[in-house]
N, C-alpha and C positions, 0 to 999 in steps of 0.2 A: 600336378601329378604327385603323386603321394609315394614317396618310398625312402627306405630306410638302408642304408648304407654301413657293412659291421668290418669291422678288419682286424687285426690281430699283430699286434708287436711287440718282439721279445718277450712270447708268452702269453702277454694280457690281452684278451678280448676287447673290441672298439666297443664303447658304448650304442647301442643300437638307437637312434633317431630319426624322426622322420624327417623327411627332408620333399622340398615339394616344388617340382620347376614348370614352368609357361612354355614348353617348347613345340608346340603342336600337338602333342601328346600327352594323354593324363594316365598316370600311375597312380593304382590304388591300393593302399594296406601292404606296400610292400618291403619285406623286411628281407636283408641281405648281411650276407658274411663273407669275409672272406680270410684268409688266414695265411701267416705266415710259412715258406717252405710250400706250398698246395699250387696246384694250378687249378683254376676258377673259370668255367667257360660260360658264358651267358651266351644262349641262343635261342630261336624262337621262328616263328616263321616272319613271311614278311609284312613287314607294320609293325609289329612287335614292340622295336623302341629299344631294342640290344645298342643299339651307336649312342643314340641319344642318353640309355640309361648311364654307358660309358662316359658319357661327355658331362655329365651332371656331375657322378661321382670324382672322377679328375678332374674339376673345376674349370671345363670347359665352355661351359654356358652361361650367359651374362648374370652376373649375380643379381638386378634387379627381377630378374625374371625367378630365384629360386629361393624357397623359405624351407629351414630348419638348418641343419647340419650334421655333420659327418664328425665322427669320432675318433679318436685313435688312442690308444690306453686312458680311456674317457675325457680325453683331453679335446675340446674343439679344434678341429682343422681350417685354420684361413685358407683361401684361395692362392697366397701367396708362396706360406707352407707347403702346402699340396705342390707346387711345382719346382719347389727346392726339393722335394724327398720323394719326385717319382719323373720318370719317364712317361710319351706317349708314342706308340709306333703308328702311325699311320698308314690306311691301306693301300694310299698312290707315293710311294717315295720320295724323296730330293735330292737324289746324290747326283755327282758329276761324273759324267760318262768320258771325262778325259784323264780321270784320277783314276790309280791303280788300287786297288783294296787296302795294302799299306798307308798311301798318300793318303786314301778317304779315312782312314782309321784315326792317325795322325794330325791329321785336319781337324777332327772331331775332339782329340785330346787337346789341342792347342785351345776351341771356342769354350770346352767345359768342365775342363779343369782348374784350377786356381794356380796364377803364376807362382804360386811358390812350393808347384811340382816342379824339380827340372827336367830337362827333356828326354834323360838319361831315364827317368823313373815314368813319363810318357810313352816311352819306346817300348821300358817292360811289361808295362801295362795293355799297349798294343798289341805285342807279342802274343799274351798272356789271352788278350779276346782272339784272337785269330786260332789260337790252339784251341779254346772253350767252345768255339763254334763251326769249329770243321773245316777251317778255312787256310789254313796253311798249306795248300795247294797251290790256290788261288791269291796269294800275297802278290805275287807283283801283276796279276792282269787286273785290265782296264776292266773297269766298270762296264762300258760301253753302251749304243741304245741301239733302235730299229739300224741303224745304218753299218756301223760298226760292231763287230763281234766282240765281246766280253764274256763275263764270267753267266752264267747258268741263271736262270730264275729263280732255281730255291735258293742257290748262293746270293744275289742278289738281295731276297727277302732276309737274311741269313746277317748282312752287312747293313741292313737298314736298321735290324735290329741290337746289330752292333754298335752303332752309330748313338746308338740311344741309353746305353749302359755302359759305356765307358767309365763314367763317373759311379758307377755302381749305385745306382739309386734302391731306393727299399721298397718301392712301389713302381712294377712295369703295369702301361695298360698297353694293350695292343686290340687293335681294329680291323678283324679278318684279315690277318696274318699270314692263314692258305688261298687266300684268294687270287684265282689264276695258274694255278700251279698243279701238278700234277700228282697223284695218289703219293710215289718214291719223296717228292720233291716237300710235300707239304709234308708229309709225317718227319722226314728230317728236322724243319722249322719249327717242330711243335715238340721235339727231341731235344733240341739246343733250347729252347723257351723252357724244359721240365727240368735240362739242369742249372738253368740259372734258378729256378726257385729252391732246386736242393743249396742253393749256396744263400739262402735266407732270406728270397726278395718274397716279397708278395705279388702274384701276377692273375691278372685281369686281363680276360679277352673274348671278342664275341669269334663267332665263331658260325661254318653253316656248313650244317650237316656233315659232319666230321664223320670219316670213316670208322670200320671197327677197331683199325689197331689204333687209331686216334685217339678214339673213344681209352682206350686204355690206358693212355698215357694222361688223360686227365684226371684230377684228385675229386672235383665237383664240378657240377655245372648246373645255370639257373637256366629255365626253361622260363621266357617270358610270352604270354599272349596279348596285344593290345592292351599293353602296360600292367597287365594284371601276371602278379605271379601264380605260374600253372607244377614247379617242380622244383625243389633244389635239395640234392643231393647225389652221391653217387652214380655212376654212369651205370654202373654193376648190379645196381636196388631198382632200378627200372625196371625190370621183368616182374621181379616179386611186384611193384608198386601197382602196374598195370593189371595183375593178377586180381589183387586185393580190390580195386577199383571197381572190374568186374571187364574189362577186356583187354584177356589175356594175350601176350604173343606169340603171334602164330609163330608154328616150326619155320626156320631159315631165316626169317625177318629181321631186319637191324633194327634194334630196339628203340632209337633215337628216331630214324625215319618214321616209323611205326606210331612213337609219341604223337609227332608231328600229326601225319593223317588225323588220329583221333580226334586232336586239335581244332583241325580244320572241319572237321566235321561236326563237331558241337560249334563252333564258330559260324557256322553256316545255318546252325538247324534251330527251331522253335525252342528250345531251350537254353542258347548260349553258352557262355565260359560258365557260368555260377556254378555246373556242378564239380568241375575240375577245380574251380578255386575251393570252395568250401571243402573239397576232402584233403587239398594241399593243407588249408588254415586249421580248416577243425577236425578231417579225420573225419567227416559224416561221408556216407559211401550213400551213392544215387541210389533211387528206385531202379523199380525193371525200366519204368517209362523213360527216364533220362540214362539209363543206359544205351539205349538205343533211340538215339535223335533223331528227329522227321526233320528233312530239310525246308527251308521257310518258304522257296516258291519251288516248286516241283517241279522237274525237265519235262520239257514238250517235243515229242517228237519233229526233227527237223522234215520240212517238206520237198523231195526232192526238185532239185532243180528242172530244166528242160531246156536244153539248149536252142537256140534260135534257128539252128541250122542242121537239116538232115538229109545229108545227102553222103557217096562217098569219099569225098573229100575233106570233111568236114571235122578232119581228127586235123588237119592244116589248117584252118581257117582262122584269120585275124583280120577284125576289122576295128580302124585305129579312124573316129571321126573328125578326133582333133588335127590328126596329119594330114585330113585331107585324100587318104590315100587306103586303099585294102588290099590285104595279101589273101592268095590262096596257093592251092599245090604253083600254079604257075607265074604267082607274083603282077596278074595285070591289073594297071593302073584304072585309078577309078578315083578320077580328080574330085568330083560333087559325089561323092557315097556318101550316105544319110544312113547304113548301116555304121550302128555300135552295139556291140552287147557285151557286157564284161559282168554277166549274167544279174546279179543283185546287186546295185550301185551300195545300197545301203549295208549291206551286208560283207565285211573283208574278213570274216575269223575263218574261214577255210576255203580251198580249191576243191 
């Protein structure tokens, strides 16, 4: 897969390179930025390769498997580099549900800070993320899980990500960050992530279908399709972008959702991604014909069913061959039924 990885520190733009990884996935021609102070949301539909693209560029995928390299004040980034100068949040957790948000914070100062913070300047530092993330409420409750009550799920996501900037790293990535969590809940976690970048980090994060006030609170976002880049800029220049393309968005529509569909529908149709990359790359805007795509095999009317039994009872009827046994309104047993019908064996995508 073919893609280019850009960042920005202390001002200077990462030199842009391609970079090319074996992970089930191929990426083609694609070039990335990301910059310091910004939040950066890659999304895409699914297949896309937003985790994967994440995992390349913070040095999470085996190095035999990826060629070129990542830059940073044009200076090449080792793999090793990369994980002294950033964070990664993961979207399923590891904290302990016996530890209070304090202890988990503390815990976290003790594995990755350098002993010659003393504990005294851990503490403040603790402090110091608990006030920066909303969480001085929540300082002495437990963690907790399914069985035992604790603190909140955005809070939770809130602490996982605190767990991971302790040390203040210059580069956070995070890996659907609102995932599981509700409209209030996620846009808080996406609020604490906006102001850790005003404090100078670079942050990275995929992301799926983020609402409209979401949508606000990010500086850019890439838009990727089966590896191929389909957008990257502005959440805000997406109306105009669409316009310009030649379909426009409709009145009330989230823009971002809206992208998506289009997506999917050149993704589906006789003409593929090429025209949404070509106008990303080069600014050539489709014909009338590839603006409106014919999809590759056409829907066929489904044939209705018929059920085996017409009687009126028959809105009861269950007949189960494997049990040996059939129910109806009155339940009588019917040890040898050789009635089954659970209408189209072959067929389970609807009732």
């Amino acid at each position: 897969m073919d893609k280019t990885a850009l960042g920005k520190k202390n001002g200077v733009p990462v030199e842009p390179r391609k970079m090319i990884a074996g992970h089930g996935l191929e990426f083609k021609n694609l070039s990335y930025s990301a910059i310091r102070g910004e939040v950066m949301a890659i999304m895409g539909p699914s297949g896309a390769g937003k985790s994967t693209f994440l995992d390349a560029i913070a040095g999470r995928i085996a190095g035999g498997s990826l060629q070129g390299s990542v830059r940073i004040d044009g200076k090449p980034v080792t793999t090793s580099y990369m994980k002294m100068i950033s964070s990664y949040v993961m979207q399923d957790d590891q904290l302990f549900p016996m530890l209070t948000v304090f202890e988990t914070f503390m815990f976290a100062a003790e594995v990755r800070l350098p002993p010659s913070v003393s504990r005294a300047e851990k503490k403040n530092r603790v402090h110091e993320l608990l006030h920066q993330l909303g969480l001085t409420s929540a300082t002495d409750t437990y963690i907790g899980n399914e069985g035992n009550r604790g603190v909140s799920g955005g809070e939770r996501r809130r602490v996982s990500v605190g767990t991971d900037i302790i040390h203040k790293p210059s580069l956070l990535f995070l890996d659907e960050p609102t995932s599981g969590l509700d409209s209030t809940s996620a846009y808080s976690v996406v609020e604490k992530v906006k102001d850790i970048a005003r404090g100078g980090s670079i942050i990275l994060m995929t992301i799926h279908q983020p609402s409209f006030r979401i949508q606000m609170l990010l500086d850019r976002i890439t838009i990727l399709a089966r590896g191929r880049l389909i957008y990257m800029g502005s959440p805000a220049a997406i109306p105009n972008y669409l316009s310009r393309f030649g379909r426009p968005l409709p009145d009330g529509e989230n823009s971002i959702e809206y992208f998506l569909d289009v997506i999917k529908e050149y993704d589906e149709s006789t003409v593929g991604l090429d025209p949404l990359v070509f106008y990303q790359r080069d600014g050539i805007k489709p014909d009338q014909a590839a603006q409106t795509p014919v999809r590759k095999t056409p829907r066929t009317a489904r044939t209705p069913r018929t059920p085996y039994m017409k009687t009126p009872l028959s809105k009861y009827a269950i007949s189960l061959r494997s049990q040996g046994f059939s129910g109806t309104g009155d339940m009588t047993s019917q040890a040898d039924s050789g009635q089954f019908d659970y209408y189209d064996e072959d067929d389970d995508e609807e009732f």
